[in-house]
N, C-alpha and C positions, 0 to 999 in steps of 0.2 A: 736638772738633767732627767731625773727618773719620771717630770711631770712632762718631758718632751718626748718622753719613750711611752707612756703611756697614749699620748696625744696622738701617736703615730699608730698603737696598736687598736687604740678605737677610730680611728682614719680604714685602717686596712679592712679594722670588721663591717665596718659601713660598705666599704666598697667591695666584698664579698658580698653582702647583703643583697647590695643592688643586683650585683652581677648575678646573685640565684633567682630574685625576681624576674628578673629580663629574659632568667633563662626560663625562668616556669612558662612568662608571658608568650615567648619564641614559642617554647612546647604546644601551649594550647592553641595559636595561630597554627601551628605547625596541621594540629589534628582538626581542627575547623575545616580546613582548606583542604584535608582531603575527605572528609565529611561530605563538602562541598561538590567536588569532584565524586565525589560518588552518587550525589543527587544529581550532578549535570550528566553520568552518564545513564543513569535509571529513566531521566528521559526519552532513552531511543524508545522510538516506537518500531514493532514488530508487526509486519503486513503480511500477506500472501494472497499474490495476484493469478488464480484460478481459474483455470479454461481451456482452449482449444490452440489450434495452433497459429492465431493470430496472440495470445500469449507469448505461446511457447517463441515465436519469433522465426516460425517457416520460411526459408529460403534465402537468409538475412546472418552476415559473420555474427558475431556473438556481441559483440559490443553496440549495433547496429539491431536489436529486437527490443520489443516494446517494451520491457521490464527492464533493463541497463539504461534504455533512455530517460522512463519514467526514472528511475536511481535518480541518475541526472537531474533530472529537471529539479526533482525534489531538492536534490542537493543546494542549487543555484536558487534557490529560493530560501535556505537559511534550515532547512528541515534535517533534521537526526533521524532519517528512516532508513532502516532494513524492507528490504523488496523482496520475499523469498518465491524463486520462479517454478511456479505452479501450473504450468503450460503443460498440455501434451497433445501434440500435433493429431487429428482425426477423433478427438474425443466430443463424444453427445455427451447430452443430459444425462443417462441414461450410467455411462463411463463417470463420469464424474461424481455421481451421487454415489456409486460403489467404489470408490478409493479416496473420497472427503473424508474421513474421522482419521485416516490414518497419515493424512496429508498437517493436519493440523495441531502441531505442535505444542506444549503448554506453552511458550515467549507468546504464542501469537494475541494479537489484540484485535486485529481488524484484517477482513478480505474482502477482494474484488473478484466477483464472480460474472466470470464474462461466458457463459456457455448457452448452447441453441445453436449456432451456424450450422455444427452439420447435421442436426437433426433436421433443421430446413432445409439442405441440400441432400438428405435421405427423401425428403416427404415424410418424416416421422406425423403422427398423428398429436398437434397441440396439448391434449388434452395429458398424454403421458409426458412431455417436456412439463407443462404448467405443474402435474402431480413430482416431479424430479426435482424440479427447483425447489419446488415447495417443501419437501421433506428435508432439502438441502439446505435450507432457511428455519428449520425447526432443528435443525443439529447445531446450526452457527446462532442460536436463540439459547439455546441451553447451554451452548459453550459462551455464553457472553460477546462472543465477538460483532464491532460494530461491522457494517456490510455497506458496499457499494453495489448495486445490483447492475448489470450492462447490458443494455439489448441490442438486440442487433434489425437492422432492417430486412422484410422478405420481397424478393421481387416479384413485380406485375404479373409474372407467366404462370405464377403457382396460385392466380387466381384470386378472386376479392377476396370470397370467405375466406380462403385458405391463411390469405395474409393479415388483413384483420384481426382473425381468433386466434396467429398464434402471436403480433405483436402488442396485441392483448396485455398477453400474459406478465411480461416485466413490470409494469406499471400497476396491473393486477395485483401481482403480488408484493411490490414494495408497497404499496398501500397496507395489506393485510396486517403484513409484518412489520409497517413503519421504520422501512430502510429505507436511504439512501438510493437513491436511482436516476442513472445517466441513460439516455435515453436511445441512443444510437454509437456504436462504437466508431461507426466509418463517417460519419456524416464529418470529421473535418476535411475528409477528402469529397463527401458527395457534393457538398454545398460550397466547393471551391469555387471560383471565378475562373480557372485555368478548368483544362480538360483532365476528370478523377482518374482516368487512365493512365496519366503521366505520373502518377501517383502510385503506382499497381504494379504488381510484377507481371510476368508477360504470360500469368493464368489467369488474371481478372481477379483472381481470389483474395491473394494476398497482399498487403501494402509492402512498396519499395521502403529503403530508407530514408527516406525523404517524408513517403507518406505516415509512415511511423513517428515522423519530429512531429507531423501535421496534428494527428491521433493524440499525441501527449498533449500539446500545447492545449486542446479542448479539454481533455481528461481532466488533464494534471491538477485543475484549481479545486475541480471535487473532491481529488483522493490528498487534496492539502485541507480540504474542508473536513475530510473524514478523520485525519490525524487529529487537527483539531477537538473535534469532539470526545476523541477517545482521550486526549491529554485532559481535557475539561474532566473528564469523569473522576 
């Protein structure tokens, strides 16, 4: 009898045994998995899409401008990015270079600087856009951030040189600084097979929301190319 009771009480200590084991092993899955969860979320990447009011999303409901869309796209393509919208409708080179450092957050990792339009729609003089950018690119050099650089095209009326020397400057300067550089922001609307005006809101200036889906889809595989690299680092 007393060797049946003992029989039973190293039975129950084993099976407490196990049961603290399985709880330790539970435990440390437990902390793995949120370990885990906190490397899957330290992958977001942190953007800011910089510029003018083809950014900013002129004329367009709020879910319908170029930064919501890009969100999107990125989204449907499997990507973890924050877009933080960086637009400000009427802004030069000029504007932009004096409100950059305060714009740009410690999270951020990488920006899309898409500015010039209205300095070509001023007649700014290329030579202060090309010095604008430039020191705007020496700020986003020392803050680490990787860059997507955007140019934009000048039309015929302002002249060979005029256009020429200032769309120059984008390619100019990604070269210097060895960014990233898209070379036309409208060209999915210029180079369309339909008329780019159906594309346009009804000032020629700015794209509709349509021409906005058109603009990301060209965009969108560089600024996944640029998340890219910045994850690689």
């Amino acid at each position: 009898m007393a060797g049946g009771i003992m029989a039973v009480i190293q039975f129950l200590g084993s099976l407490t045994y196990g049961v603290m084991v399985a709880a330790r092993k539970a435990g440390l899955l437990a902390i793995c998995a949120i370990f885990l969860a906190g490397q899957v979320a330290a992958e977001k990447v942190h953007l800011i899409a910089f510029g003018d009011s083809l950014t900013a999303g002129w004329g367009l409901l709020d879910h319908e401008g170029y930064v919501p869309v890009l969100r999107g796209w990125m989204e449907s393509q499997g990507e973890d990015v924050r877009i933080v919208q960086g637009g400000v409708s009427g802004e030069t080179t000029s504007g932009g270079l004096a409100r950059l450092e305060w714009a740009l957050s410690e999270e951020l990792q990488g920006i899309i600087i898409g500015l010039g339009g209205n300095d070509i729609l001023r007649g700014v003089d290329p030579g202060v856009a090309r010095d604008n950018l430039r020191k705007m690119l020496e700020i986003c050099r020392e803050k680490k951030l990787e860059v997507l650089l955007v140019g934009m095209p000048v039309a015929a009326n302002y002249g060979a040189a005029y256009k020429a020397e200032f769309e120059a400057i984008w390619p100019d300067l990604a070269k210097e600084f060895g960014v990233a550089y898209y070379a036309n922001f409208l060209a999915p609307i210029q180079n369309s097979a339909a008329d780019p005006l159906s594309f346009m809101q009804e000032d020629g200036i700015h794209p509709n929301a349509e021409g906005v889906q058109r603009i990301v889809l060209g965009i969108g595989p560089d600024v996944q190319a640029m998340v890219a690299r910045i994850r690689a680092k």
